[in-house]
C-alpha positions as CSV (number, residue, x, y, z in Angstrom):
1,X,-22.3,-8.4,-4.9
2,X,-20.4,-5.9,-2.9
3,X,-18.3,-3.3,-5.3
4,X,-15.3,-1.5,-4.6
5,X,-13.2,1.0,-6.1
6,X,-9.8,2.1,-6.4
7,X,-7.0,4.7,-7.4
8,X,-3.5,4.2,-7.6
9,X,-0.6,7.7,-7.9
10,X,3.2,7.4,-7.8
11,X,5.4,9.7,-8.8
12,X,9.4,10.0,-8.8
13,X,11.8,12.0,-7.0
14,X,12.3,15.5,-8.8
15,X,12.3,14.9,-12.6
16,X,13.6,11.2,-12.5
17,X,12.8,8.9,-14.6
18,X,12.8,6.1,-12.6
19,X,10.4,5.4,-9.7
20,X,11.2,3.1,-6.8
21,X,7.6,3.4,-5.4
22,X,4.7,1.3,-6.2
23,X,1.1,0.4,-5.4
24,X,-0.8,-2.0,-7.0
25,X,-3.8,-4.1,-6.8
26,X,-5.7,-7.1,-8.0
27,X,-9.1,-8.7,-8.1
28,X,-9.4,-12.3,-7.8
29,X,-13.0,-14.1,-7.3
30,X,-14.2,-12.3,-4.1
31,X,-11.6,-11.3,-2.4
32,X,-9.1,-7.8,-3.6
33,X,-5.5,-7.6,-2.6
34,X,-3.9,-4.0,-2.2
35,X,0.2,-3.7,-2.5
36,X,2.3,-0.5,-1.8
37,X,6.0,-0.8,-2.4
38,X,9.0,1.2,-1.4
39,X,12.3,0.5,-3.1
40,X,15.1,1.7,-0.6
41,X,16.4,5.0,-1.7
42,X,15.4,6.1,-4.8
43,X,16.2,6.2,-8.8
44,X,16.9,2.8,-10.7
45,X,18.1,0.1,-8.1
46,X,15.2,1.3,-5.9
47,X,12.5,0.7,-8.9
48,X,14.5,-2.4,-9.8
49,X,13.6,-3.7,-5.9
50,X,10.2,-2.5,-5.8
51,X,9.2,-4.2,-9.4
52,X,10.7,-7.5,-7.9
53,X,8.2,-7.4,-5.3
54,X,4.9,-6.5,-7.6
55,X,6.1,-9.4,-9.7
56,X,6.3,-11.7,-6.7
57,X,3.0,-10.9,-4.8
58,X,1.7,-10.6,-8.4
59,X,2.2,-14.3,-8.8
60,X,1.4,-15.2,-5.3
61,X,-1.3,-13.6,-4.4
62,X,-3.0,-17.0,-2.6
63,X,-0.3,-17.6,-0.1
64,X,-1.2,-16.6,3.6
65,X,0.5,-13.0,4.7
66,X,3.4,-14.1,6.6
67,X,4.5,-17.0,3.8
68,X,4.1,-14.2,1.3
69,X,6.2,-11.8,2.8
70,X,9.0,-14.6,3.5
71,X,8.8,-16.3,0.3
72,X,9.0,-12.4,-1.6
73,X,12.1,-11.8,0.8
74,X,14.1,-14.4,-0.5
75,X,12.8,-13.8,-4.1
76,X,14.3,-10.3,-3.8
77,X,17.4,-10.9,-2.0
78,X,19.5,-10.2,-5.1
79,X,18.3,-6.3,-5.2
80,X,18.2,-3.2,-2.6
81,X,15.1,-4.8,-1.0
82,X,12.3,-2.8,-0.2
83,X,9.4,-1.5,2.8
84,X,6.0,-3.4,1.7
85,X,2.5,-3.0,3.3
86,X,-0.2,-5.7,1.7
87,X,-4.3,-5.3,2.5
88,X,-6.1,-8.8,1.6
89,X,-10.2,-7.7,2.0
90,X,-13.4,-10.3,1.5
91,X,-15.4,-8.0,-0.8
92,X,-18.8,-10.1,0.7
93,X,-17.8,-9.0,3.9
94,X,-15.2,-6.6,4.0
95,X,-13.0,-8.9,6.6
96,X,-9.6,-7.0,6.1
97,X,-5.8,-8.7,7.4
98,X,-3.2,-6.2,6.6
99,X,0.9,-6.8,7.1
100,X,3.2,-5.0,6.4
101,X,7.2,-4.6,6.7
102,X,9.5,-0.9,7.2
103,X,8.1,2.6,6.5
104,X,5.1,2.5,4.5
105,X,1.9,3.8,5.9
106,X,-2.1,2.0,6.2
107,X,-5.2,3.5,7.4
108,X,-8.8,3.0,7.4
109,X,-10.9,6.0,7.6
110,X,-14.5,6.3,8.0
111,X,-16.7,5.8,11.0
112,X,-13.6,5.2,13.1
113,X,-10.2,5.7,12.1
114,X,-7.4,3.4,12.4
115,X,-3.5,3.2,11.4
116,X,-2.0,0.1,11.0
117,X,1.2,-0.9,12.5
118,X,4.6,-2.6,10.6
119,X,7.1,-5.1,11.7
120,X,10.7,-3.1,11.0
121,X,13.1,-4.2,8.7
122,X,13.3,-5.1,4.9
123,X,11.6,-7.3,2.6
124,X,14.7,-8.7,0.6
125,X,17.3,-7.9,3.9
126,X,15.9,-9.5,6.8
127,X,12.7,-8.4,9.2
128,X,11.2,-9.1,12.6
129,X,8.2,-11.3,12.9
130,X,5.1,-10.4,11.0
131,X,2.4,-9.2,12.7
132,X,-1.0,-9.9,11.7
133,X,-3.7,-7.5,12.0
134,X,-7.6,-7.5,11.0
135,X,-10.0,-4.9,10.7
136,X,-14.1,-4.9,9.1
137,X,-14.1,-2.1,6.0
138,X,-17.7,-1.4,6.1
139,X,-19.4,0.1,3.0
140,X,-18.1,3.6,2.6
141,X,-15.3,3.6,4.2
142,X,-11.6,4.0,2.8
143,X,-8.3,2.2,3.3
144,X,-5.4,4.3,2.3
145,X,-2.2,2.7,1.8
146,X,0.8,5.2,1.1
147,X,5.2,5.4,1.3
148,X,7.0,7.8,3.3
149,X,7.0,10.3,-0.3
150,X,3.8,11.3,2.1
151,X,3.7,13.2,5.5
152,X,3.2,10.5,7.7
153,X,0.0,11.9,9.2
154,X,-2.6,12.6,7.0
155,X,-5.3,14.9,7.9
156,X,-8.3,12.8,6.2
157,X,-10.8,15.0,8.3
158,X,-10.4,18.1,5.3
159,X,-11.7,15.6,3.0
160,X,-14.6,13.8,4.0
161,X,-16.7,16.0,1.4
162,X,-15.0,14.2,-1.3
163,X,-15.2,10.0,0.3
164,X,-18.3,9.8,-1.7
165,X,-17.3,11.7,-5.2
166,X,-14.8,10.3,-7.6
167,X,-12.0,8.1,-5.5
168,X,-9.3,10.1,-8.5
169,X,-10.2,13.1,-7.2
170,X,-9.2,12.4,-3.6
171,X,-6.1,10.8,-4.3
172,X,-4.9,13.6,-6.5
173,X,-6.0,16.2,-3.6
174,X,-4.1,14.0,-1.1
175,X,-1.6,13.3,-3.2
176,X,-0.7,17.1,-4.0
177,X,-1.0,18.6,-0.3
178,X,0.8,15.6,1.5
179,X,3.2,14.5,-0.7
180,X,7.3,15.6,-0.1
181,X,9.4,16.6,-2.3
182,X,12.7,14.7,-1.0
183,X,11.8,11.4,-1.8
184,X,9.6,8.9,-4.4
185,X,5.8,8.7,-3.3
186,X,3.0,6.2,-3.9
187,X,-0.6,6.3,-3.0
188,X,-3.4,3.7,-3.5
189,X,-6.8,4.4,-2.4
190,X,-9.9,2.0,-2.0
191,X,-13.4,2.5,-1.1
192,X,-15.6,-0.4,-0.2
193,X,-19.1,0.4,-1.7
């Protein structure tokens, strides 16, 4: 059976104690789903928003891409709604779909690169249509998904030394040289092995 790994980092805006960032993932038979959330604004009503949609792709994790995002938009109508990028990948064959809605960031990175487009809008305030898109994560490679508490273009070429080592590693080195201070941040990072 194919492995994988992953690392998750968030962090709030200056000393705050809340975070309206998030990214999340979960295992289920042979397929991993990869979440990163972005609460609009910041501070309490923006963790509020993006701890609604965990909770809602957390217990819906089989419904098809676009019914997901949907289905979570009316669930978190009631808060500040949120941007939300979601990465569904067939561990056996590393088949990848990825949607996601607003401002938050995807990318594979290996043999090729490639950065993954989002519908605008808001999960929770309304949104264009969902677009679908599908990619093959080979062994090796990396899928980065990340909010906009990261530059938006990430140099992965200074680290291909470390896309072998210790995935906590790399997220802590992107994390700390990417990361702005003006706003919440997530990062999750997943390597196909």
């Amino acid at each position: 059976m194919v492995e994988m790994q992953i690392e998750t980092w968030k962090r709030p805006l200056g000393d705050g104690a809340f975070c309206g960032d998030a990214a999340e993932y979960w295992r289920r038979e042979d397929e991993t789903v990869l979440l990163i959330v972005d609460g609009l604004g910041h501070g309490k009503q923006a963790e509020i928003a993006a701890r609604a949609a965990v909770h809602y792709v957390a217990s819906h994790l089989g419904e098809p891409l676009p019914d997901l995002f949907a289905r979570c938009s009316e669930a978190i109508r009631y808060t500040r709604g949120a941007a939300m990028g979601v990465a569904r990948i067939q561990e056996r064959t590393g088949e990848m779909a990825y949607a996601g809605v607003g401002n938050t960031r995807a990318m594979l990175v290996g043999e090729r690169n490639v950065r993954f487009s989002n519908t605008n809008g808001i999960v929770g305030a309304g949104y264009d249509r969902i677009w679908l898109e599908k990619s093959l994560v080979e062994p090796g490679e990396l899928v980065l998904l990340f909010t906009d508490g990261l530059k938006e273009f990430i140099d992965m070429s200074l680290y291909e030394h470390l896309f072998k080592g210790a995935l906590g590693v790399l997220a802590d080195r992107i994390a700390r040289e990417w990361s702005l201070e003006r706003d919440d941040a997530a990062l999750l990072v997943y390597r196909r092995e």
